[in-house]
C-alpha positions in Angstrom: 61.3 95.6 117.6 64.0 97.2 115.2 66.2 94.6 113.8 69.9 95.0 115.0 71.9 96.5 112.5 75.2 94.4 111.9 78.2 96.7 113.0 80.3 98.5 109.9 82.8 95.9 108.6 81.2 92.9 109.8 80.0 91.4 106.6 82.2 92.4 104.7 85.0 90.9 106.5 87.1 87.4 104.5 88.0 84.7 106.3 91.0 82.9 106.3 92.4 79.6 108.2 95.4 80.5 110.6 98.5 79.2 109.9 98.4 76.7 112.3 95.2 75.5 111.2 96.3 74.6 107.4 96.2 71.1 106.4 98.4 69.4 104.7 95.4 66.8 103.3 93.4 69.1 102.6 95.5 71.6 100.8 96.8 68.5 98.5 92.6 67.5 97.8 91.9 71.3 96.9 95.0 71.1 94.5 94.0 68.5 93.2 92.0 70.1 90.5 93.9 71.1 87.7 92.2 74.4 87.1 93.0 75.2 90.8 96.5 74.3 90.5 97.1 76.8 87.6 95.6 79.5 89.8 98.1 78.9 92.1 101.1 78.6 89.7 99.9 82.2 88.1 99.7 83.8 91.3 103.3 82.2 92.4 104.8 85.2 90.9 103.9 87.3 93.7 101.0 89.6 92.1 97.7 90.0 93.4 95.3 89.3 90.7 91.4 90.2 90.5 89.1 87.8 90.2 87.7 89.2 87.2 92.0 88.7 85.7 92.2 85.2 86.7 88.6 84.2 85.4 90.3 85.7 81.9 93.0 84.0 82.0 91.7 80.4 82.4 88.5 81.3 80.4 86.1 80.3 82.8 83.1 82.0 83.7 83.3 83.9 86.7 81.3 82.1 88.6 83.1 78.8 88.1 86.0 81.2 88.9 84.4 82.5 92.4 84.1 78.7 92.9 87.7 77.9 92.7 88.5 81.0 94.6 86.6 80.2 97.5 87.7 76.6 97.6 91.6 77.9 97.4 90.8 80.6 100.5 88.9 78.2 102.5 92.1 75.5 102.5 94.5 78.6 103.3 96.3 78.5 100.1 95.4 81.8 98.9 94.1 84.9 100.6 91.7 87.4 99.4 91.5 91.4 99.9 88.5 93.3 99.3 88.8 96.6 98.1 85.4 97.6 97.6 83.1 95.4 94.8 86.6 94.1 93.6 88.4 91.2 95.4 92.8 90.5 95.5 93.8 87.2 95.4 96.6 86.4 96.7 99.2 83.3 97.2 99.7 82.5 101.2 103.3 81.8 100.0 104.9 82.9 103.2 102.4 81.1 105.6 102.5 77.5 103.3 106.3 77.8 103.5 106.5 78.3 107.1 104.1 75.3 107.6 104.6 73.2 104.7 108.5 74.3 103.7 109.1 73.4 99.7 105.2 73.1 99.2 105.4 75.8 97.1 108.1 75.0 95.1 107.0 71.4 94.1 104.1 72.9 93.2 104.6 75.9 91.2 107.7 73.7 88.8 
């Protein structure tokens, strides 16, 4: 029997918590790392960075910079674009402030 082929996209596709979904506990425990909370005060300024930029500019390998990354998605705080091999990481800004308003202030002072 042929193995089913997984349909175009599929695997490819990032996940993301909805907005709803975001938690307040666990967004602080994610944050609570300081190498984590500078990724989120460099991306406060609005532009999408590669991974390959941040891991430069913490000088951390990247994959102790895929790690942080993934932990930052997976508690909604930032949002990742893939745009072929390369990946855009992005501050949720918009959706923290409209659950959490002033989150993002206090934390990027």
């Amino acid at each position: 029997m042929p193995a089913m082929a997984t349909p175009a996209g599929t695997r490819d596709k990032i996940q993301h918590p909805a907005t709803a979904a975001l938690d307040l506990a666990t967004i602080m425990r994610t944050l609570g790392d300081p190498v984590r909370l500078e990724i989120v005060r460099l991306l406060a300024d609005g532009r999408p960075r590669s991974c390959g930029e941040l891991s430069t500019a913490l000088a951390l390998p990247a994959s102790t910079g895929s790690y942080h990354l993934r932990l930052l998605r997976e508690a909604g705080i930032t949002r990742t674009r893939a745009d072929g091999t390369v990946r855009h990481i992005s501050l949720r800004r918009d959706d923290l402030e409209e659950r959490f308003p002033g989150l993002v202030g206090v934390l990027t002072q």
